[in-house]
N, C-alpha and C positions, 0 to 999 in steps of 0.2 A: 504494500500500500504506500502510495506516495501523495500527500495533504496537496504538495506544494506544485505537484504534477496537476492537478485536478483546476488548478484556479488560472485563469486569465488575469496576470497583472494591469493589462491594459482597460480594464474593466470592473476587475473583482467580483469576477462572477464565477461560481464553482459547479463545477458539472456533479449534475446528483441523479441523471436523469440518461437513460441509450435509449434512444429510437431506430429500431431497427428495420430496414426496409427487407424482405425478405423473396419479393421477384417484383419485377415491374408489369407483371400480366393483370391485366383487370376485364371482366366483363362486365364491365359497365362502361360506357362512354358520355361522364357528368360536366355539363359545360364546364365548372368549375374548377375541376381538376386541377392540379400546382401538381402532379405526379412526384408528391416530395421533395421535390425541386432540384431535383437532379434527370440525368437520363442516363442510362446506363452504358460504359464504355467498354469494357470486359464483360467473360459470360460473368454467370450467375456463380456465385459461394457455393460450397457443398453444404452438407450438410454436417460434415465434421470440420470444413471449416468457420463455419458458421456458427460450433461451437467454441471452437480452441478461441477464436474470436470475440467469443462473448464471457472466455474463463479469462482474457487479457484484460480486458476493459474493467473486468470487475475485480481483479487482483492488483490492476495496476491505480485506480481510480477512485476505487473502495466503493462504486456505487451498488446501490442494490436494488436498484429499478430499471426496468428494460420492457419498452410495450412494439410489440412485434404490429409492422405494416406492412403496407405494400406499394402499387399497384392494391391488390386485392388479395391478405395472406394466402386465403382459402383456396385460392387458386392454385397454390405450391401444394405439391400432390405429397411430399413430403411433410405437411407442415407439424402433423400430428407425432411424430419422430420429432423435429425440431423444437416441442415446446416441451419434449418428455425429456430431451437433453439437455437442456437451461435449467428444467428444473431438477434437475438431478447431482445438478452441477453443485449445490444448495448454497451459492451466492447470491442469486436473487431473492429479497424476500417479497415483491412483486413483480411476476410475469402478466401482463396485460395487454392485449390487441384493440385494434382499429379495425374494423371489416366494416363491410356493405349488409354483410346478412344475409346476401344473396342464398351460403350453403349451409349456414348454420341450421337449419332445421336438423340435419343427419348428423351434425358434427358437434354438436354443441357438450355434449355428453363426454365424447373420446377427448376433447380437445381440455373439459375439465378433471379428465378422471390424470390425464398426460401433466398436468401441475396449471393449468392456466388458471390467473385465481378472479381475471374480472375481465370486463369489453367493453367495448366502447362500437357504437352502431351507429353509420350514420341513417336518421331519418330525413328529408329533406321535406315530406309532403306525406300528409294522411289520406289526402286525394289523390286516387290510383292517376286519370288523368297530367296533374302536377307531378306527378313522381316518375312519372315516365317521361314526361319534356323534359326534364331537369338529367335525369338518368341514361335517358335513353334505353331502359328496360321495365316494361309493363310485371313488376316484379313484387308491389306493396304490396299483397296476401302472405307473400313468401317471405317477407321478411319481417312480417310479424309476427308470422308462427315463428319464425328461427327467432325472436326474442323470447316468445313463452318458453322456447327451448332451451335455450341458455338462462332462464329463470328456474325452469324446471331442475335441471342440472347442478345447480348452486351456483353458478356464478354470480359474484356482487362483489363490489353495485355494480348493476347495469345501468352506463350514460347514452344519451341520445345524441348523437351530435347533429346540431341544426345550424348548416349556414344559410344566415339571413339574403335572401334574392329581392330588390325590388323587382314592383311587376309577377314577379311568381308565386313567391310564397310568405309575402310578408304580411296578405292578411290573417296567416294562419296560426299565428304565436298564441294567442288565445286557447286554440284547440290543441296543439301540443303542450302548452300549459295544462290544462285540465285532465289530457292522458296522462300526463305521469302522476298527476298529483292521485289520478286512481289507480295505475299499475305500480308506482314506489322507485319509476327509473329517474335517472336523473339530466336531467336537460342541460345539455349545454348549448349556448347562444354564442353564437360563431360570428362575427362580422368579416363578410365578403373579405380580403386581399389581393393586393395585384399578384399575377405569377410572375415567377424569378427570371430572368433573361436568360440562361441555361435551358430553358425546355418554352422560352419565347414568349413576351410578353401578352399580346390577345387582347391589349388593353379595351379592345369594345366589351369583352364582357363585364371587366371592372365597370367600365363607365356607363353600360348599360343597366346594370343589374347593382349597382352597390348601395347598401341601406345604410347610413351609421345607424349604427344602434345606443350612442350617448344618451340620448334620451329616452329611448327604451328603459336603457339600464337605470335611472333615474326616478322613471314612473316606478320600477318594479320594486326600487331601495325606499322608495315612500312606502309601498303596500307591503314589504316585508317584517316577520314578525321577530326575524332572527337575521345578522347578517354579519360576516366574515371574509377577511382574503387570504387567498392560498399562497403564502410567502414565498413558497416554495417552487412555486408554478406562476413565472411573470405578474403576481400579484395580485389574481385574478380574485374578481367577486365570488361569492358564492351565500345565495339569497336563501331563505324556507320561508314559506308564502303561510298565510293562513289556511289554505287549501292542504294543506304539509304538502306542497310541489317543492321541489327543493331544482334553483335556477344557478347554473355557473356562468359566467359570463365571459367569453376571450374577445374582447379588442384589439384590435392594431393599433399602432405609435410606439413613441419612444417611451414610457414605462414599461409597456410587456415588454420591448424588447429589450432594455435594458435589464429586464428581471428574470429572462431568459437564461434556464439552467441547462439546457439538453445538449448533448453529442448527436451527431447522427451520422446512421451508416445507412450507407447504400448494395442494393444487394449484389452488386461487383465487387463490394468490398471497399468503394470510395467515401472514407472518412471526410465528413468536413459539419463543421461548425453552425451554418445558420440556411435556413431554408432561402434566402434569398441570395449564398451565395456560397453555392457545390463548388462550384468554379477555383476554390479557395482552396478546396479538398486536396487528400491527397487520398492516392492506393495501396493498400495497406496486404492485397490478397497477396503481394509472392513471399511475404514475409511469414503467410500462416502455416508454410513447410515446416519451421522450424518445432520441434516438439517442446524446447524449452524458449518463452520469450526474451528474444535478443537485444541489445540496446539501441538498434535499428526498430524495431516496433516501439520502442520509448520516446522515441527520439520523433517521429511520424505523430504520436498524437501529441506530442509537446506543439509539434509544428503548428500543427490541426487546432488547437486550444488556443494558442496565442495568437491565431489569424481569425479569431471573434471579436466582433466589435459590432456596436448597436448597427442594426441595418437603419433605422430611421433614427435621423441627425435633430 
């Protein structure tokens, strides 16, 4: 474990947190998409590299949180292997995903029985309609039931992740409001971002579809009966309504980003620092030959750490 490996002097901000992309394959095709903000330049990690890679990061870093993405994890035909060997690893004391929900109805079970201890879903729209312009897959029955099923299963909490669209879905916060506060999952309110120049900006859909949500969040910190920030996680709110809906909120600017704890890897194995800037990254796969980590692997995320810095000035 190295404290002083972990912190960006240029910033003082300390990685507590791996995001790991684990294929860039997704079925689904959501305008929104920021594909993590990288694109893939090499194949894909194994699945043993995948691991010896996730025993570095957290031997070297000391962290012990790691929430597995994509693309779309579920697509990785492997992934139920890949979350049985993280957890086994028993450095993580949270293993946690990002999916669409697309497969979880089938998987929801294997994938918690394998160590995975919570998920994160995105919902975009409770109208099949909306959810399939937004998605491009006429898919919301299916991904409801794959929620009951990862509640059935034990996972928890279950978050919703809802990014705000004007024009699409932004009369709809109400009624996702009112679903969790009767199913007990937890909402998070996402405000639009631009994509990162690495996988090409697309600024119409920013500028067609971006809601801030400031005032949202404002309305909702009046009607809340309990309210706290996640220190740990860019600052973020996180409201319990009288409804007991319980509301997280991610902004964009320069507080979350400065509050910004995460590593991210990509499933080539390109380390880098901040979703708006892969480009920074460096590659870390030919070094995951070695069975003991070398001072070349040290040396790589030192690099990767110290080239973070607030994306918004």
């Amino acid at each position: 474990m190295n404290e002083e490996l972990a912190v960006n002097n240029n910033c003082n901000r300390t990685i507590k947190h791996i995001r790991f992309s684990v294929t860039s394959a997704c079925n689904y095709n959501c305008i929104y998409c920021d594909k993590e903000g990288f694109i893939p330049k090499t194949s894909l990690l194994s699945v043993d590299e995948i691991t010896r890679l996730c025993t570095l990061l957290a031997t070297t870093l000391n962290v012990t949180k790691i929430k597995l993405t994509g693309g779309e994890p579920l697509c990785r035909k492997e992934i139920v292997s890949i979350v049985k060997n993280i957890s086994n690893l028993h450095l993580y004391k949270d293993i946690s995903m990002t999916t669409n929900g697309f497969f979880l109805k089938e998987m929801a079970s294997d994938l918690y029985n394998a160590g995975l201890n919570r998920i994160n879903i995105s919902l975009c729209s409770l109208k099949p309609s909306v959810f399939k312009k937004i998605t491009g897959v006429d898919a919301l029955e299916l991904v409801l039931k794959g929620l009951k099923a990862a509640q059935k299963a034990g996972l928890y909490p279950i978050k919703l992740n809802y990014v705000m669209l004007k024009g699409l879905n932004d009369q709809e916060l109400d009624d996702i409001i009112d679903f969790c506060s009767k199913t007990g999952y937890i909402l998070q309110l996402i405000e639009l971002h631009k994509r990162s120049e690495a996988i090409g900006k697309e600024l119409s859909i920013f500028d067609h579809h971006h809601a801030p949500i400031e005032n949202i969040v404002e309305d909702i910190k009046a009607r809340a009966i309990e309210t706290f920030r996640r220190n740990d996680m860019q600052n973020r709110y996180v409201f319990k309504l009288p409804n007991n809906a319980v509301i997280e909120t991610i902004q964009t600017g320069k507080e979350a980003c400065n509050k910004c704890t995460k590593l991210r890897v990509g499933c080539d194995g390109n380390l880098f620092g901040c979703l708006f800037r892969s480009d920074l990254g460096t590659n870390i796969k030919s070094e995951l030959n070695d069975l003991t980590p070398s001072l070349k692997s040290q040396e790589i995320i030192q690099k990767v750490i110290s080239s973070r810095e607030p994306y918004y000035k």
